[in-house]
N, C-alpha and C positions, 0 to 999 in steps of 0.2 A: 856371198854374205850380204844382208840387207844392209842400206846404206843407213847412217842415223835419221835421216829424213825417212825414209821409208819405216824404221823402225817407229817413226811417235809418227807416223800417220792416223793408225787411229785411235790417237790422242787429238790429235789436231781438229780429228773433225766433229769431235764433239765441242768445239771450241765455243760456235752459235749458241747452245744449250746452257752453256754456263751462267750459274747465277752473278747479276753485277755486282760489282766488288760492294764491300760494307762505309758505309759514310764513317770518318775518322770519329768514331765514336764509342769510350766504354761505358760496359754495363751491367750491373750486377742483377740477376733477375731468379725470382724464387721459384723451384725444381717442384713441381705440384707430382704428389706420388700420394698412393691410397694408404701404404703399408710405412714406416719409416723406421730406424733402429730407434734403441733408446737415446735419451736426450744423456748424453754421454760428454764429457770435458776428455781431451786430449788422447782421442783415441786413434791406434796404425790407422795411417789413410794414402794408397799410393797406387797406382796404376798397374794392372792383372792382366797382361798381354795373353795369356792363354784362356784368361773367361773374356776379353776386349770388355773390360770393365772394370770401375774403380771399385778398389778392398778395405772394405774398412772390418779394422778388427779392436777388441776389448774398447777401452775408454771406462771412466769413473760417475760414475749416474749415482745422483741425492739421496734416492730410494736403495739403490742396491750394493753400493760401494764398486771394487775395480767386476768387472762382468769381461765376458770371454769366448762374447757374440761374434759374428762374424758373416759379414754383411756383402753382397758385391751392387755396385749399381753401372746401366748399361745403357745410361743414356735418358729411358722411360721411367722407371722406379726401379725399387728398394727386391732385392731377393734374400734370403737369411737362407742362409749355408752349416749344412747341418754334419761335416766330415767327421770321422769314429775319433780320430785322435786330434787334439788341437793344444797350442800351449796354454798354461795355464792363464787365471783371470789376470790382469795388468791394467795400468793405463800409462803411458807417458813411454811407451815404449820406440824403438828406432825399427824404421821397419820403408823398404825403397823395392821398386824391383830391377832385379837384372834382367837386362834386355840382353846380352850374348846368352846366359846360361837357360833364361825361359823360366824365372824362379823368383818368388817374392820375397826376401830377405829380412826376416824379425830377430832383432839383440835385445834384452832386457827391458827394461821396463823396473814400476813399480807395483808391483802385488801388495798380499802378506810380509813381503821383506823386501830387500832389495835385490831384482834376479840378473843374472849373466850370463843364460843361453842363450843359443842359436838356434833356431829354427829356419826352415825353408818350405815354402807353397808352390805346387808348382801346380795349380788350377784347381786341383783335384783332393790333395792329400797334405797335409802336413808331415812333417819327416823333422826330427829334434837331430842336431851336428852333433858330434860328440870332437871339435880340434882338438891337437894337443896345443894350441895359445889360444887365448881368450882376454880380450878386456874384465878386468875385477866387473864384481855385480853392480849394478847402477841404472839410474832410469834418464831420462830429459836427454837425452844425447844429442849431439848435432850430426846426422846421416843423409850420406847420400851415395847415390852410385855413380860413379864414372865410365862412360861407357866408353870413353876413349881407350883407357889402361885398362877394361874388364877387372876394376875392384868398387865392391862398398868401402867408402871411407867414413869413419867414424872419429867424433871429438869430443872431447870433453864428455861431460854430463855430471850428473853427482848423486850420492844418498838422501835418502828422502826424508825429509824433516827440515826445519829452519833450523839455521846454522850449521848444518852437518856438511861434510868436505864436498868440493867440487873439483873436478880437475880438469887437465890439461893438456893428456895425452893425445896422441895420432895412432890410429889403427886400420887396416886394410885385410878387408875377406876376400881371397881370389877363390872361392867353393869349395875350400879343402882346409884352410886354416887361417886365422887370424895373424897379422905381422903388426910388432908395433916400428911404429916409422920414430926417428930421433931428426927434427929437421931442425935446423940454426935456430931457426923463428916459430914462435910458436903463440897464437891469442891468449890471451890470460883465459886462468882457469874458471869454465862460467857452466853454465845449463841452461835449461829453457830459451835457445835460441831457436833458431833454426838453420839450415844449410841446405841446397842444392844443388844440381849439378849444370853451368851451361855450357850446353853442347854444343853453340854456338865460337865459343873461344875456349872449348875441354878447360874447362876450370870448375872446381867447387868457391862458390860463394856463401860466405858464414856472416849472419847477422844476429846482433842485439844477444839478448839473456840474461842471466840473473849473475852475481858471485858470491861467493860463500860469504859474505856481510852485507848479502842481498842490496847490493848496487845494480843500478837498471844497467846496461851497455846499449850502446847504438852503433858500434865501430862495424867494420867491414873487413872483410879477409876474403884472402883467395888461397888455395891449394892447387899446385900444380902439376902434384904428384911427388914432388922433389922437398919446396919449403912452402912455408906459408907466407903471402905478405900483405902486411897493412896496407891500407888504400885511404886514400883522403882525397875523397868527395869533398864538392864545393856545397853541395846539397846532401840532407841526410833525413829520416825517421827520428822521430825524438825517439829516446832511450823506452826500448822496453821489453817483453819476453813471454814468454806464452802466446809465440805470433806464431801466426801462418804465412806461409810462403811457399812458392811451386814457381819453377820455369815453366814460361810461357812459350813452348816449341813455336808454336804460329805466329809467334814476333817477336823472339829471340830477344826477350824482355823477365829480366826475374821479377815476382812478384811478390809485394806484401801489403797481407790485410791483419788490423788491429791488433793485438795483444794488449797485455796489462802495463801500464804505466803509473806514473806517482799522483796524476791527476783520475787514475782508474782504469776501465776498460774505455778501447779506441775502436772507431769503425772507419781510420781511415786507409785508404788504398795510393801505394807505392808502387815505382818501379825502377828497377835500375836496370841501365843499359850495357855496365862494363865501364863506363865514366861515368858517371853520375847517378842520384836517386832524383826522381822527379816525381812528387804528387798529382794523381789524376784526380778526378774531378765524374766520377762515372754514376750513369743513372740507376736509380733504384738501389741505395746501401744496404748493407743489412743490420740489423741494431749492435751497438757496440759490444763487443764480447770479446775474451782471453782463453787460453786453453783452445786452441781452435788451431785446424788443420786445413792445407790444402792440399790439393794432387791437380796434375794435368792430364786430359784426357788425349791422347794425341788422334784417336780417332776422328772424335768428335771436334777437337782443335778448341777445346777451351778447359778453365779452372771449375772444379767442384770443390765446395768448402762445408765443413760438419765441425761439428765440437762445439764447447762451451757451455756442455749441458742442455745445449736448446734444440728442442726436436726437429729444426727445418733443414732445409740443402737448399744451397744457392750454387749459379753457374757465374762463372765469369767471363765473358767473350771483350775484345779488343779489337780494333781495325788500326792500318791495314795487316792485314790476318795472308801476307804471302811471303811469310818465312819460310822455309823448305825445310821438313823432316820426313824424316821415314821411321815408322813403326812395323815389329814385327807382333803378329798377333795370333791366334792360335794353337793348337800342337798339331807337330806331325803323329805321325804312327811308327810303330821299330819295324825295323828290318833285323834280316839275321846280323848285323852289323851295329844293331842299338837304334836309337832314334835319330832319324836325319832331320835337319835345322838349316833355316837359312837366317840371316842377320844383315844389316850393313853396316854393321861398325859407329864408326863416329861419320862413316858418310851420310852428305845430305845429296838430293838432287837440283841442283843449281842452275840458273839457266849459265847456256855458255862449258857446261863443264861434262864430263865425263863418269856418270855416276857408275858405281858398281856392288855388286850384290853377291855376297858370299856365302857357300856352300857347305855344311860339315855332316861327317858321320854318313855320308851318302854310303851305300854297298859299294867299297871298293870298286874301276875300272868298269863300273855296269852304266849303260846307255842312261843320259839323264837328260831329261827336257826342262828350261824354265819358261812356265807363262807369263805374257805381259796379258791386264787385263783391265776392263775398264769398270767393274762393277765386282762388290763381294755381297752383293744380295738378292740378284737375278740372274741367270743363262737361260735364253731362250725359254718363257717361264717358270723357271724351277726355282725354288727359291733356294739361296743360299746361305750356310753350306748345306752339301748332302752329307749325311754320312753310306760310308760305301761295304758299310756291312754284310748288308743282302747281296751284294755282286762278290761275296768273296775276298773283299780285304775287311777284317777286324779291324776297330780303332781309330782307320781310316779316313779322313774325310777330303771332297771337293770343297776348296773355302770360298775360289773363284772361279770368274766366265774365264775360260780358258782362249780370251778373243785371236791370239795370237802366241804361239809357239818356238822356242828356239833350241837347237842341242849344244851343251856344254860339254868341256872335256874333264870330264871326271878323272881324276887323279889320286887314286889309292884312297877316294872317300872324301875328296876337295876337290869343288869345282868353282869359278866366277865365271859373272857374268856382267860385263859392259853395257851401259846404257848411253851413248852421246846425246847432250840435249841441247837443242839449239839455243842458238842465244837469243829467243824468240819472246818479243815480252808480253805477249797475246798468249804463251803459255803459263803465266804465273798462274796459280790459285788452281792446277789442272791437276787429279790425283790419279794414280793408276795403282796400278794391285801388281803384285807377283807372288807364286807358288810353285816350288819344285817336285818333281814325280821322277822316279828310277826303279827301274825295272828291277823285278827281286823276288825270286821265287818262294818266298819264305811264306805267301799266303796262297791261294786257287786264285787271286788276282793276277796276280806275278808283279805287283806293283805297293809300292810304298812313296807316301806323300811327307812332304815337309810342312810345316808351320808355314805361314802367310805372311806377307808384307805389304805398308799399306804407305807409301810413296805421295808425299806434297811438294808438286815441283814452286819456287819460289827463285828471287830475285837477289836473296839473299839468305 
């Protein structure tokens, strides 16, 4: 068995090649695309592990009222996604992705009325839930996913109109049904905040939003699965709602930009660490605006922001940028056994620690390899991925260079895999790939691939 040194060898020696770290410096800078959606107020906006690109869906535009567009962007520009079935027009809807299950998560919104289905994306296709519990109909919800507990947790939100109720319930989707949670503590009942999830200390953080006598809020809450509790920062965002906010994976830093306040729309930018909120100070803002949405890219390791009615997209990048996450991205293809997935949980890769990377749905007890790799968009000129159609697997595809190889013991369709990383601090800011394959006769391949993972080792 390779020893951990030997395993991040070559990681190590692309060491030289790395680009130098970024000057302690933020910065908001505008995403130049030829095509853009419409200039849309408060529409789904959350990261697409299976297109590796941000989803933006519905939103409220001057000219057209709620629309039911549905947008993905991959770093370069704007693609409009054209699927048979999709839910209906909305804006103001709760909508995060699960990173165990491989699926984009949509609750209600407001339409025509006020809705309270569920829906799920899973790259390709919309699919409407049918649980037997559901949160009542409502829109502005506070959503996020926990990838620690593998649930969306959902708070509050309320009916749409001024003065109409708001509440203050707790609710959690584990892909099969809605649970409402009863915890000691509970935020008062608001909407138009927002909520995240950091992965950094598995906690949802809830800020700001409106209450039903339309009071601004500026409080802060965590969810830990169990209760909720107040937090009292020394420093905080004045009160307000229709904000955007996104964890910032690459420096384990929540983020917020503008929303509406009593003195109007804000274009200023926050961050909270877990103790504190502290205002940055970043170049290039973008004009003040509410209704406005963020997402984190974790590939690309920075924030996209849209909403507000205004047709542009801004990126938001931070230093130093060597928080440690891991993203899965892509799909696998099924085997006679269903679709095999790999994930790593709430694991990061740390230096000093012992990362690992889990297996599901593999074919039962059949020979499985996992690649470590250094690149998902070249092998020996090809670009990547392939799809591996033409050779006999449908559906298929190579996502990475397959630089180096290991066999796992698959166990009735569960297998890990160990990564040791040194406590090497010349590997901060180093990324590598992984993708699983097992043998499966269920194509002329005899092979079935898993979904990708896309590995930032950091210092923290």
């Amino acid at each position: 068995m390779p020893t951990p040194l030997v395993r991040f060898c070559l990681l190590t020696t692309l060491l030289p090649t790395l680009p130098a770290a970024l000057t302690a410096q933020a910065q908001w800078q505008p995403a130049i695309a030829s095509t853009q959606p419409h200039a849309v107020a408060s529409p789904g906006l959350c990261w697409d592990g299976t297109r590796q690109a941000v989803l933006l869906f519905g939103g409220d535009s001057s000219s057209i009222g709620v629309e039911d567009g549905l947008w993905s962007w991959d770093g370069t520009g704007w693609t409009e996604l054209q699927p048979a079935t999709r839910p209906s027009a909305r804006t103001m809807c709760g909508m995060v992705w699960d990173s165990v299950r491989q699926r984009v998560v949509l609750f209600g919104g407001y339409g025509p009325s006020n809705l309270g289905d569920t829906w799920e994306w899973d790259g390709t296709t919309w699919q409407q839930r049918f649980p037997s519990h559901a949160p009542s109909p409502r829109g502005a919800v506070y959503m996020a996913y926990d990838s620690a507990r593998a649930r969306t947790v959902l708070f509050g939100g309320g009916l749409g109109g001024v003065g109409m109720p708001t509440f203050n319930d707790t609710w959690e989707w584990d892909g099969t049904d809605w649970t409402q949670r009863f915890p000691a503590t509970s935020p008062i009942a608001a909407r138009s905040g927002n909520m995240v999830f950091d992965s950094a200390r598995s906690r949802c953080v809830l800020f700001g939003g409106l209450t039903t006598a339309y009071v601004k809020l500026n409080a802060t809450y965590e969810w830990d699965g169990f209760d909720w509790t107040p937090l009292l920062p020394v420093h905080r965002p004045t009160a307000r709602y229709a904000v955007g906010m996104a964890f910032d994976a690459a420096r384990g830093r929540t983020v917020v930009f503008g929303g509406g306040a009593d003195v109007g729309a804000l274009n200023d930018t926050w961050e909270f660490d877990g103790q504190d909120w502290s205002q940055v100070s970043p170049n290039g803002v973008p004009s003040p605006r509410d209704y406005v949405n963020l997402a984190f890219d974790p590939l690309r390791r920075q924030i996209l922001l849209r909403g507000a009615r205004i047709a542009d997209t801004w990126q938001f990048r931070a230093s130093p940028n060597t928080f440690a996450n891991y993203a899965a991205f892509g799909t696998g293809c099924a085997g006679w056994a269903g679709m095999p997935w790999l994930t790593a949980g709430a694991q990061r890769p740390i230096l000093g620690s012992t990362f690992q990377v889990s297996m599901f749905n593999l074919p039962p007890d059949h020979s499985t390899l996992i690649a470590l790799s250094l690149s998902s968009t070249n092998w020996f000129g090809i670009s990547l991925p392939v799809a591996l159609d033409p050779i006999g697997a449908p559906g298929c595809a190579l996502r990475i260079s397959p630089d180096a190889t290991y066999p796992v013991f698959n166990w009735a369709g569960y297998a890990t895999w160990s990564l040791p990383i040194p406590n090497q601090p010349s590997l901060a800011g180093m990324t590598f790939y992984n993708q699983a394959v097992s043998v499966d006769h269920s194509n002329a391949l005899g092979l079935v691939f898993t979904n990708a993972g896309a590995g930032f080792v950091g210092n923290q």
